[in-house]
PyMOL CGO cylinders between C-alpha atoms (Angstrom):
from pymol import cmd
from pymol.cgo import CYLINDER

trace = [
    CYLINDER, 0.00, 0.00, 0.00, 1.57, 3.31, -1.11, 0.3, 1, 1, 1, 1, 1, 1,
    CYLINDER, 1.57, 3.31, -1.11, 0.61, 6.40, 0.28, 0.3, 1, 1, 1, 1, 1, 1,
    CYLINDER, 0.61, 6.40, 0.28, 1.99, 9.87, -0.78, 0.3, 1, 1, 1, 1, 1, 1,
    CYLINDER, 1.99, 9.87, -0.78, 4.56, 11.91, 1.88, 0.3, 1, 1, 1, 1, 1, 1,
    CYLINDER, 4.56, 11.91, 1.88, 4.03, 16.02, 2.47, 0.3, 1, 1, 1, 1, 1, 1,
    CYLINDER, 4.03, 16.02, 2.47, 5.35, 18.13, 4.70, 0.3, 1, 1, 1, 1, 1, 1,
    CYLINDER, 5.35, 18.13, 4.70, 2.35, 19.56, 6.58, 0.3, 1, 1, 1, 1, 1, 1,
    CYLINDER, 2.35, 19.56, 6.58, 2.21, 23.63, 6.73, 0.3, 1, 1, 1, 1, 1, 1,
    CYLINDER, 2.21, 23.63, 6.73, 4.75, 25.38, 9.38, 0.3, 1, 1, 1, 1, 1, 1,
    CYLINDER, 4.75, 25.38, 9.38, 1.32, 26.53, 11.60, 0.3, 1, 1, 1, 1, 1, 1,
    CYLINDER, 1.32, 26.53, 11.60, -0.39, 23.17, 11.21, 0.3, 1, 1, 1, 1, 1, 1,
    CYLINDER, -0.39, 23.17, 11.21, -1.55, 22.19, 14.52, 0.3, 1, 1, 1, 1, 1, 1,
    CYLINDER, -1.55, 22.19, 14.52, -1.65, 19.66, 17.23, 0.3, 1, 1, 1, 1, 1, 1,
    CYLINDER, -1.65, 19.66, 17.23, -5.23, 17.52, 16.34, 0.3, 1, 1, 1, 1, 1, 1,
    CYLINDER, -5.23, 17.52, 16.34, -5.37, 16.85, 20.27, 0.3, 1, 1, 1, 1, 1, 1,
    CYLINDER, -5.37, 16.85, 20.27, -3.91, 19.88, 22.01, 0.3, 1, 1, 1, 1, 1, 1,
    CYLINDER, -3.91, 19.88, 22.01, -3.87, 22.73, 19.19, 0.3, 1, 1, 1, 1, 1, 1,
    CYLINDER, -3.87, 22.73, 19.19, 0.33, 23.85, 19.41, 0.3, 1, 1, 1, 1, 1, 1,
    CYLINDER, 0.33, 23.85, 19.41, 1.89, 24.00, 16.71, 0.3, 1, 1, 1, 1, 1, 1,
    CYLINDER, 1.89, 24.00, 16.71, 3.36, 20.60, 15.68, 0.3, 1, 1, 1, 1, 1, 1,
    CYLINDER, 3.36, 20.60, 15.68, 6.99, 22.57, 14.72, 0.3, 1, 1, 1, 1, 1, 1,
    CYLINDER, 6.99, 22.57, 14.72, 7.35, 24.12, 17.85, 0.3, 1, 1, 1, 1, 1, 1,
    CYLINDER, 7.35, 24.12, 17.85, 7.61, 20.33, 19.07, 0.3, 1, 1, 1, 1, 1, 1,
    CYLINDER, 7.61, 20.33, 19.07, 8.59, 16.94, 17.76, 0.3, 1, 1, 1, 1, 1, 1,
    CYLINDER, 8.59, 16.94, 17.76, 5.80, 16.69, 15.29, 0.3, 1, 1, 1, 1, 1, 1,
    CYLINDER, 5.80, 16.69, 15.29, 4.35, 12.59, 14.79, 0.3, 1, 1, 1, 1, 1, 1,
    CYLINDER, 4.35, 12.59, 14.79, 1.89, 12.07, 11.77, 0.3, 1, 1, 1, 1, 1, 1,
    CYLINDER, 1.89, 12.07, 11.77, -0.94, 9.16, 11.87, 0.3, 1, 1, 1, 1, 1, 1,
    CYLINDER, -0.94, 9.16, 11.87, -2.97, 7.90, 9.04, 0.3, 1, 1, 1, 1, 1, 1,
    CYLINDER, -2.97, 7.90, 9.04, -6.07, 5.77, 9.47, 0.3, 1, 1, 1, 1, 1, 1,
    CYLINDER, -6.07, 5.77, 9.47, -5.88, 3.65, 6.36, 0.3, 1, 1, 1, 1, 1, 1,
    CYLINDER, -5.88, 3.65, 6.36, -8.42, 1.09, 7.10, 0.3, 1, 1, 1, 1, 1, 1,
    CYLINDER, -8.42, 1.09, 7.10, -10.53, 3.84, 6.35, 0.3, 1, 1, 1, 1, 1, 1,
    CYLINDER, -10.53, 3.84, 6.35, -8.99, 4.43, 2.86, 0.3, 1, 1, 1, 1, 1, 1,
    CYLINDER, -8.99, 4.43, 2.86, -5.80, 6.14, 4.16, 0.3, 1, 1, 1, 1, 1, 1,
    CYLINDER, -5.80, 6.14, 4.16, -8.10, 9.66, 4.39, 0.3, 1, 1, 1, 1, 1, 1,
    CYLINDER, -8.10, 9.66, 4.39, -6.25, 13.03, 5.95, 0.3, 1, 1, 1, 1, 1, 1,
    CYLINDER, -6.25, 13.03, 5.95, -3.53, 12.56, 7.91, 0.3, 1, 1, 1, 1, 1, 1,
    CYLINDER, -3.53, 12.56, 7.91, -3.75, 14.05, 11.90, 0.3, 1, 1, 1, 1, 1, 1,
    CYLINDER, -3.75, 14.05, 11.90, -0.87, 15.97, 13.62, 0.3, 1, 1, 1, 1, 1, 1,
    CYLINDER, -0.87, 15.97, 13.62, 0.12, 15.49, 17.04, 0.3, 1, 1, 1, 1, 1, 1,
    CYLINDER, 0.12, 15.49, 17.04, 2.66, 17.57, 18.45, 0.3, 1, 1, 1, 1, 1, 1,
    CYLINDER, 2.66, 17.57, 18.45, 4.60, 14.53, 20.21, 0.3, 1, 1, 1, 1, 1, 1,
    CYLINDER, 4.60, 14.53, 20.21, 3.22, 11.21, 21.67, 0.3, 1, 1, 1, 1, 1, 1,
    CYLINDER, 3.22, 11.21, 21.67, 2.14, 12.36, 24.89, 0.3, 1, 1, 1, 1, 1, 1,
    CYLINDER, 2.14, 12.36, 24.89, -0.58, 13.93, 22.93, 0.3, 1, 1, 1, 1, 1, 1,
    CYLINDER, -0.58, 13.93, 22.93, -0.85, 10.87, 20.50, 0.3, 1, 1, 1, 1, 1, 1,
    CYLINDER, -0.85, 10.87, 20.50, -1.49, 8.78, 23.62, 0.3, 1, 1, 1, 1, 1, 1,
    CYLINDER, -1.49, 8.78, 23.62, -4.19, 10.75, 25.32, 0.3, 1, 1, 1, 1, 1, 1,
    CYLINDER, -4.19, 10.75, 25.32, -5.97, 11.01, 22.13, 0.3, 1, 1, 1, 1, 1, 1,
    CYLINDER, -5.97, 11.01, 22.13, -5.73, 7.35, 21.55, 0.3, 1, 1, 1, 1, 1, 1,
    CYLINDER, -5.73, 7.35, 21.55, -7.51, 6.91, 25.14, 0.3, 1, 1, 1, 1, 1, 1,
    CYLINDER, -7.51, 6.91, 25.14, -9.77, 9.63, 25.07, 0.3, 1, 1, 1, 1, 1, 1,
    CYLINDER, -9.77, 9.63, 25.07, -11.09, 8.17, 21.75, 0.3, 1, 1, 1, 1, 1, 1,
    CYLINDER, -11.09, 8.17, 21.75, -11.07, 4.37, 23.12, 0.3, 1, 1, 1, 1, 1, 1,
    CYLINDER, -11.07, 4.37, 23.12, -9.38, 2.93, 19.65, 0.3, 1, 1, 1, 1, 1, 1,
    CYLINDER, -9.38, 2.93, 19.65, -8.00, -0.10, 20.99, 0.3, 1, 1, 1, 1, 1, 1,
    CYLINDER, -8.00, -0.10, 20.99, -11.02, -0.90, 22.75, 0.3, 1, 1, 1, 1, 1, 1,
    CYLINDER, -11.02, -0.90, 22.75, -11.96, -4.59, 22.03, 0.3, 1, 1, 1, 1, 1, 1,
    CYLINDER, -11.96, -4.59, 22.03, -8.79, -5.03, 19.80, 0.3, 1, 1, 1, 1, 1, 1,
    CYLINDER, -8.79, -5.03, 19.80, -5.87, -7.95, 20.27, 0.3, 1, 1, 1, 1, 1, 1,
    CYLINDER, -5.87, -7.95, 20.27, -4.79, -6.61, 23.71, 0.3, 1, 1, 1, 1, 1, 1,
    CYLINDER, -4.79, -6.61, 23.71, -7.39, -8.65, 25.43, 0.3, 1, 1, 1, 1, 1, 1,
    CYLINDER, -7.39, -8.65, 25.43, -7.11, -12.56, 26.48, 0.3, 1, 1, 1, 1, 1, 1,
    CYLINDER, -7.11, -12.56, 26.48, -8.98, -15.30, 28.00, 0.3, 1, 1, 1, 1, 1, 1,
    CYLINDER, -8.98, -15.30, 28.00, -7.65, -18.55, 28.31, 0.3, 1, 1, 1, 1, 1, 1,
    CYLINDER, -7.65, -18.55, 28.31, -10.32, -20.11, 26.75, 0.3, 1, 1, 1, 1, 1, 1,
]
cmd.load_cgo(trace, "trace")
């Protein structure tokens, strides 16, 4: 699966907090099982994790396990 590369714009901001993304040490996430749409810009993973919580995605994914 190829996807294209771009350097975001220099006041693109944080999709969780809002900073800037330059002013930090900018991380950039694609969904693509949803087509690989619009990537979002976090301004470092703190902010990549608390969005990742706050929006419960691995919720019911291949963390969990049961011995049966």
């Amino acid at each position: 699966m190829a996807t294209t590369v771009e350097i975001p714009d220099t006041d693109e901001t944080c999709a969780y907090c809002g900073s800037h993304i330059f002013d930090h040490d900018p991380i950039c996430v694609r969904d693509c099982t949803a087509d690989c749409g619009s990537p979002l810009h976090f301004c470092n993973y703190a902010c990549l994790s608390a969005y990742i919580t706050e929006n419960e995605l691995t919720y019911g994914d291949a963390c969990e396990w049961s011995p049966e």
